[in-house]
N, C-alpha and C positions, 0 to 999 in steps of 0.2 A: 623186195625189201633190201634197202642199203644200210648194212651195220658197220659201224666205225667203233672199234674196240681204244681206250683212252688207258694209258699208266700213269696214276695219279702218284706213284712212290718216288723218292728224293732219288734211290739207286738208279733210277732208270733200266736201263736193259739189263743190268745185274740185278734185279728185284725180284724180289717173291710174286708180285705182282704180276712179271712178264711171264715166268713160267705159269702162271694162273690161267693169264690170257691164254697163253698159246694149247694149254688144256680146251680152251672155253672154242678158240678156234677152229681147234680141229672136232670138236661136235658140231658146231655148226657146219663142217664139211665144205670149208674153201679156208684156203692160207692165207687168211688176212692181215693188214700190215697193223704193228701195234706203236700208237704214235704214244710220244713218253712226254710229260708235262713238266717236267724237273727243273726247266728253266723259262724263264719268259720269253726266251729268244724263239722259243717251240711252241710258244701258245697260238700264232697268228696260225701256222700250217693246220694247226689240230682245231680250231675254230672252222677253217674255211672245211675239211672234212666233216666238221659234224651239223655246220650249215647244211653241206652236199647229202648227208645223209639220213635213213628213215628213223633209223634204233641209234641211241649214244649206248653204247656200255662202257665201265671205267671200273677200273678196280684201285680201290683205296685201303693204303695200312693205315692202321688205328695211330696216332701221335697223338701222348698226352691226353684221351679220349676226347680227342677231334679228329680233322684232318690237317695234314699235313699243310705248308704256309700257302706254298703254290699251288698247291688247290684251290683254293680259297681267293687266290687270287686270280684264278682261269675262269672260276665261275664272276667272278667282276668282269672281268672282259667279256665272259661271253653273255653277260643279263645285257649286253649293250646291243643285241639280236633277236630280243623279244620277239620281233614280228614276225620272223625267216624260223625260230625255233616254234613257234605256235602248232600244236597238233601232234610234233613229231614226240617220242619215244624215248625214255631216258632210263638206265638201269645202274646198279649197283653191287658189287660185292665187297664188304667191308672186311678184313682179315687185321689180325693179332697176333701176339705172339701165347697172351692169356689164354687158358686150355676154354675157360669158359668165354659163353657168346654174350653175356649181359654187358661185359664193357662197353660195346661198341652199340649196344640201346640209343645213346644220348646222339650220334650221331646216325643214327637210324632215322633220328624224326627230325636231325636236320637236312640229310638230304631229301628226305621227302618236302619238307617245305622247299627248299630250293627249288625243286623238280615243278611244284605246285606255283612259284613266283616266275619261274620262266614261260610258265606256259606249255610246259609237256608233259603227257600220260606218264606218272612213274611205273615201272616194271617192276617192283618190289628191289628190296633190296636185301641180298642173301649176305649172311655175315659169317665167317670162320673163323674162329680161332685156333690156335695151337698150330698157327704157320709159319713162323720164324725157322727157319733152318730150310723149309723149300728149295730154295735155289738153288742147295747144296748137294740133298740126296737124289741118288738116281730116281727115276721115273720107275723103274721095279720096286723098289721100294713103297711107293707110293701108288701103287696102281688103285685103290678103292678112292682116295680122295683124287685123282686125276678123274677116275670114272663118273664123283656126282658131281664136279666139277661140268665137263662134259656135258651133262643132262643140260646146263643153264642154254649151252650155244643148240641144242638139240630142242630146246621149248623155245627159243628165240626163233628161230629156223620152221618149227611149224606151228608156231605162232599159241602151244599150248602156256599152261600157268609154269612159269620159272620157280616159285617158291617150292610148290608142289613137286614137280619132278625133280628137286634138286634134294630137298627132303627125303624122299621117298627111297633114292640109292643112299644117303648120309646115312642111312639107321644099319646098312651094312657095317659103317664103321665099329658098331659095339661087338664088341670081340669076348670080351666075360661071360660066364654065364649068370650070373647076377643079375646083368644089364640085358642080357638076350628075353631073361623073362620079363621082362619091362617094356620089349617095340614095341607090339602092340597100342598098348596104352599113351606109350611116350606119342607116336604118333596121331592118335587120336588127340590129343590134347596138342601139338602143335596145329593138328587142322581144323579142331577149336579155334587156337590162340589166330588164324588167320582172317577168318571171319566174326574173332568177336572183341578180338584185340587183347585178350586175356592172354597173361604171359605164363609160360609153364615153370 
């Protein structure tokens, strides 16, 4: 399987988004290249790799709860591939700067139509918020959300559910004990909300 990782953020290689990928990277265990979409002058190269390849993944900040303009306009240029993209594999991580993940709902079910008008399997799409300032802190800092980060290139790689393994290390994040007596439950009810579309 050939995965081509996409940075759908305006920063480009200075984005939250890049340090995302390169988390998402190195679970999947090869050093892959992360093409940046920030300009249209970028979009031809990042098309012809995600023609070449099995899995798109792309990570996207929340703008305005949409995406950003040139995204928007990469996926124009690339629904002009319908035929060559048929079959193959398309995924998502949607990030915020909002602590909570409901923002980024509304574009949750746009890129799944997208995903579904181009003609490829969507992989779910995983949504974080409370990611603003990323790019800034060291990676110590950060080690539990680098880790479910992680999990996504790690279920891409052997081919298990992305939601579910990415899930499954996020509930490290609750740090409270308030919140501690609540995993359980909390995740029952996301793996609920996955197969039944009910939201927690």
């Amino acid at each position: 399987m050939k995965l081509t990782l996409l940075n759908g953020s305006p920063r480009g290689e200075k984005s939250n988004s890049q340090v995302m990928l390169k988390w998402l990277s190195d679970g999947y265990g090869e050093e892959l290249p992360i093409l940046n979409i920030n300009t249209v002058q970028k979009h031809k190269a990042a098309i012809l790799a995600s023609l070449d390849a099995d899995i798109i993944y792309m990570a996207i900040p929340l703008y305005f709860d949409s995406m950003p303009g040139q995204v928007m306009k990469f996926f124009e240029e690339l629904s002009q591939y319908k035929v060559q993209l048929n079959g193959k594999k398309i995924g998502f991580l949607v990030h915020s700067g909002f602590p909570e993940g409901y923002h980024s709902y509304a574009l949750r079910a746009v890129l799944e139509s997208i995903a579904d008008e181009l003609g490829m399997e969507h992989l779910r799409t995983v949504i974080r918020g409370g990611s603003e300032g990323t790019r800034l802190m060291p990676e110590n800092f950060q080690k539990k959300e680098a880790k479910a980060i992680r999990q996504i290139g790690k279920a891409i790689k052997s081919g298990h559910d992305i939601l579910m393994m990415y899930l499954i290390h996020l509930l490290s994040l609750f740090t409270c004990q308030r919140q501690n007596r609540y995993r359980l439950s909390f995740l029952a009810c996301l793996v609920s909300r996955m197969h039944t579309g009910i939201h927690c």
